[in-house]
C-alpha positions in Angstrom: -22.9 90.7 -7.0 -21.4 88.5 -4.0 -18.3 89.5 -2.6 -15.3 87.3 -0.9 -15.1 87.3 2.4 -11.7 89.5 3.4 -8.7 87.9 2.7 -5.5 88.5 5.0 -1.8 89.9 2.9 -0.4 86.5 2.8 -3.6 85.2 1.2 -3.9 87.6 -1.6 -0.1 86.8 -2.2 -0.3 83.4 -2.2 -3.5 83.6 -4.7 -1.8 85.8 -7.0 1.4 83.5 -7.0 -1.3 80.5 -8.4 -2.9 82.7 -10.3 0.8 83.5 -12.0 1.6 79.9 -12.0 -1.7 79.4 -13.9 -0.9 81.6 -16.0 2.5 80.6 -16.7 1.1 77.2 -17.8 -1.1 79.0 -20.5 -4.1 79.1 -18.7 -4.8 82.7 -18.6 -8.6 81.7 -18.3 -8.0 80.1 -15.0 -5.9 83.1 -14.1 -8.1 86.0 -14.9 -10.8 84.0 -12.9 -8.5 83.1 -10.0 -7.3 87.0 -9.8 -10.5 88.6 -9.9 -10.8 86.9 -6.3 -8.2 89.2 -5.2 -9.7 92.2 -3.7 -9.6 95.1 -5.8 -7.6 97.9 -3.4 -10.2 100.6 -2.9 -8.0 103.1 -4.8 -7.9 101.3 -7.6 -11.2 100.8 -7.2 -12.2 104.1 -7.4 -9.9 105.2 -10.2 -11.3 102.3 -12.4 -15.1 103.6 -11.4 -14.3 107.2 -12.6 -12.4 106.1 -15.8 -13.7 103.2 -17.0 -17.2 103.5 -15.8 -19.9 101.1 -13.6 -20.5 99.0 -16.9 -16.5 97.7 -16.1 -17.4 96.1 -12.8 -20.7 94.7 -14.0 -19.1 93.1 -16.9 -15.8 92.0 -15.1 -17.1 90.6 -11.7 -13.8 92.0 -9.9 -13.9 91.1 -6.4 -14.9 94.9 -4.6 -15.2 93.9 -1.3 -12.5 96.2 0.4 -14.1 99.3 -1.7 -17.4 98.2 -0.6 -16.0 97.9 3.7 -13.9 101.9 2.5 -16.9 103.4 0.6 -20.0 101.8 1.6 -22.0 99.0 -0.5 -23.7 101.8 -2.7 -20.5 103.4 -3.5 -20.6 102.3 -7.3 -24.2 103.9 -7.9 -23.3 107.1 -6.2 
């Protein structure tokens, strides 16, 4: 699955501010989508790999770009 290219702090924030916005308007379709841009933090990542499962990520299309730079692209099928 493509990946974002890396987005700075005051990106994310300023995405997850629309995002809120969007949501705040009652389009929480718009916002799920515009969130799942965000970079999941590699923590997270990880935590939602060992808990959840692969099949999350596949279905979800989160945006894993900073786990993939931390843990390498074949993280999720290790």
């Amino acid at each position: 699955m493509p990946q974002a290219q890396t987005m700075t702090l005051d990106e994310k924030l300023a995405t997850i501010n629309q995002a809120f916005a969007l949501k705040e308007a009652g389009d929480r379709e718009a916002y799920n989508r515009l969130m799942k841009t965000v970079p999941l933090p590699p923590y997270l990542a990880k935590i939602a790999k060992d808990k959840i499962g692969l099949e999350f990520f596949t279905r979800t299309g989160w945006n894993l770009s900073e786990a993939e730079a931390e843990f390498g692209q074949d993280w999720l099928s290790r």
